[in-house]
N, C-alpha and C positions, 0 to 999 in steps of 0.2 A: 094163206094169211098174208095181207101186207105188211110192211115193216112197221108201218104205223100200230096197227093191230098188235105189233108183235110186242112191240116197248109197252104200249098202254095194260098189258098183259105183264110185263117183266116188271115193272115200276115197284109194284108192290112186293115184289116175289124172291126178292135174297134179304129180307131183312130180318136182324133179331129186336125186336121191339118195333124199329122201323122199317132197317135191312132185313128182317126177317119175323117183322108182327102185323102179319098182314090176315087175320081173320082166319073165317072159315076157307074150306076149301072144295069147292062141289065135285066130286068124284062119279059120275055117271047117275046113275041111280040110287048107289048108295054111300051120299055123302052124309058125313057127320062134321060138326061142330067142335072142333077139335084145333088146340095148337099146336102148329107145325111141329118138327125139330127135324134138325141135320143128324143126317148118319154118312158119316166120313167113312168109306169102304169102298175094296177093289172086289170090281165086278167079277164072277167066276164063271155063272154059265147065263146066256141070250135064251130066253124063250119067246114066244107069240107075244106075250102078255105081262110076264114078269121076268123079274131076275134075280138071280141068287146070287147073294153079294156074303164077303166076308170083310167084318169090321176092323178098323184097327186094332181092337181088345179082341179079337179072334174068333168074335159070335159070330152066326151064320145067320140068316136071316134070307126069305124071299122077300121081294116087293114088289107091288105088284104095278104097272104103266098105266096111267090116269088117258084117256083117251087124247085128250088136249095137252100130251106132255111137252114141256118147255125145254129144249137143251140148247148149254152153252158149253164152248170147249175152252178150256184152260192150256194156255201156251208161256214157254219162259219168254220173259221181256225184260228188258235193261235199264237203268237209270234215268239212261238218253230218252226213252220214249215217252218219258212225264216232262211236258211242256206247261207253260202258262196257260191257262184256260184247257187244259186236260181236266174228265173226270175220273176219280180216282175211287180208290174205297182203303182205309188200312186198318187193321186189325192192330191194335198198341196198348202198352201200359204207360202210366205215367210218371214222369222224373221230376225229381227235388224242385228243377225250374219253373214246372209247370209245363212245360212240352211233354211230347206224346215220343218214345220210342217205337219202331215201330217194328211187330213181327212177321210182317208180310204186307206187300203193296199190290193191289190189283188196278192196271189201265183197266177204262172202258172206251169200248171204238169209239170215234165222231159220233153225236148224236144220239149215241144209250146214256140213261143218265136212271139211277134208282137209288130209292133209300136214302136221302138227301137228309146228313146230320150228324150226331153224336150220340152214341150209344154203347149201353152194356155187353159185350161178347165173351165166346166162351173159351178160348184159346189159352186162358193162364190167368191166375189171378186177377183182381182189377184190372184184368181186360177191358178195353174197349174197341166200337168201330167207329169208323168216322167216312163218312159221304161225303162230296162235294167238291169243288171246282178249284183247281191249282191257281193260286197267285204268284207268289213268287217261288225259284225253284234254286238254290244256291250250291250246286254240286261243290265248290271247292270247299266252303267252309262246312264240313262235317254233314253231307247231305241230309241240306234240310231244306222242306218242303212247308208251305204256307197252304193250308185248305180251307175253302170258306163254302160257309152250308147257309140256310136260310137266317138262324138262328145264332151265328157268331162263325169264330173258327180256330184252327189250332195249327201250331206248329209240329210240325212231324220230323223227327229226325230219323234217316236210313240207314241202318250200320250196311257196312258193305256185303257181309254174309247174310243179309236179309231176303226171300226170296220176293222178284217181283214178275210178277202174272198180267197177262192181255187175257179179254174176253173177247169171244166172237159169238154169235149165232151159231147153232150147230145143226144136226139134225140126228135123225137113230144110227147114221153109220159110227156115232161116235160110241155108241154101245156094244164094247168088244168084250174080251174075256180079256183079262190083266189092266185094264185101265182104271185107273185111282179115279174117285168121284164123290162130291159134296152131293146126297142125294135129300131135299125137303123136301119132306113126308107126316103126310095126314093118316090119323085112326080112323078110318070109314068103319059105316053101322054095323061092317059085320065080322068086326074087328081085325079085319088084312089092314098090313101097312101097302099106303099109296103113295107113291110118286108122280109130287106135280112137277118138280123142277127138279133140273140136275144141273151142275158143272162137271164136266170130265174134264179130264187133264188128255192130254195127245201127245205122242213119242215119249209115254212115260212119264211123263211129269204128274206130281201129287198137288193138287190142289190145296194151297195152304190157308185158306181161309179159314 
């Protein structure tokens, strides 16, 4: 697959309405019509085809690998790596001022770029997510960050115990036993949950989207 192939493929594919409302999802032969959802779980055991993951709430679940599976690795990253013209993704609620606090920041590398916007998430109350392209980045003054989507933009402020995430491309070696994982997953027709996308975290890191 090229890279080009690969983004035109990911675009759609972390979003919740936008970051993650992206239709159906064709699973081999038996796909169904089905909206996504995230199942936030650490992998337990690697098979040919699936895996068996235990949830944060403790349920067990297999799931099974979509031929055309998608993987990205989740790494810790710093303050410093969100520049002007970075894209970004952050999960926040919102303050008195109308700014966005925010509960975790994800870099994306040069030239991925998905889910472009403002939107509803699940992470805590009046959650939301926000897509789009760094303007201004003010570390001294209570880091805060400017993002701008097609449609407007928000300011975001980072407390400093906030976690911030890089995404990279990944591939199956990132599917281990003990690794944390944001796994989007469809009801196929014959009722298996399927994994089209994953983020995994790498040297233990929990994917905090």
């Amino acid at each position: 697959m090229t890279t080009a192939q690969f983004l035109r493929r990911l675009v759609p594919a972390l979003a919740a309405s936008t970051f993650l409302a992206y239709g159906s999802l064709a699973i081999a032969q038996t796909a169904a019509t089905t909206t996504p959802v995230r199942v936030r779980a650490t992998i337990e055991k690697v098979n040919a085809d699936n895996l068996e993951v235990s949830t944060r709430a403790g349920k067990k679940l297999t799931l099974k690998l979509a031929p055309d599976l998608i993987l990205l690795s989740v790494s810790h990253a710093a303050i410093t790596d969100i520049k002007s013209d970075s894209f970004i993704g952050s999960a926040a609620i919102p303050q008195a001022d109308g700014s966005l606090k925010a509960l975790e920041v994800t870099v994306f590398p040069p030239g991925m770029k998905s889910g472009e916007g403002h939107y509803a998430w699940d992470l805590g109350k009046k959650s939301t997510m926000t897509n789009g392209t760094v303007g201004d980045v003010v570390v001294t003054s209570g880091r805060t960050i400017t993002v701008k989507y097609p449609d407007g933009e928000k300011k975001i402020v980072v407390p400093a115990d906030v976690p911030i995430v890089s995404l990279n491309k990944g591939d199956r070696s990132l599917l281990v036993p003990g690794a944390h994982a944001v796994f989007v997953v469809n009801k196929a027709a014959d009722g298996s949950d399927v994994v089209g996308r994953a983020l995994v975290g790498v040297k233990g890191v929990v994917p905090p989207m």
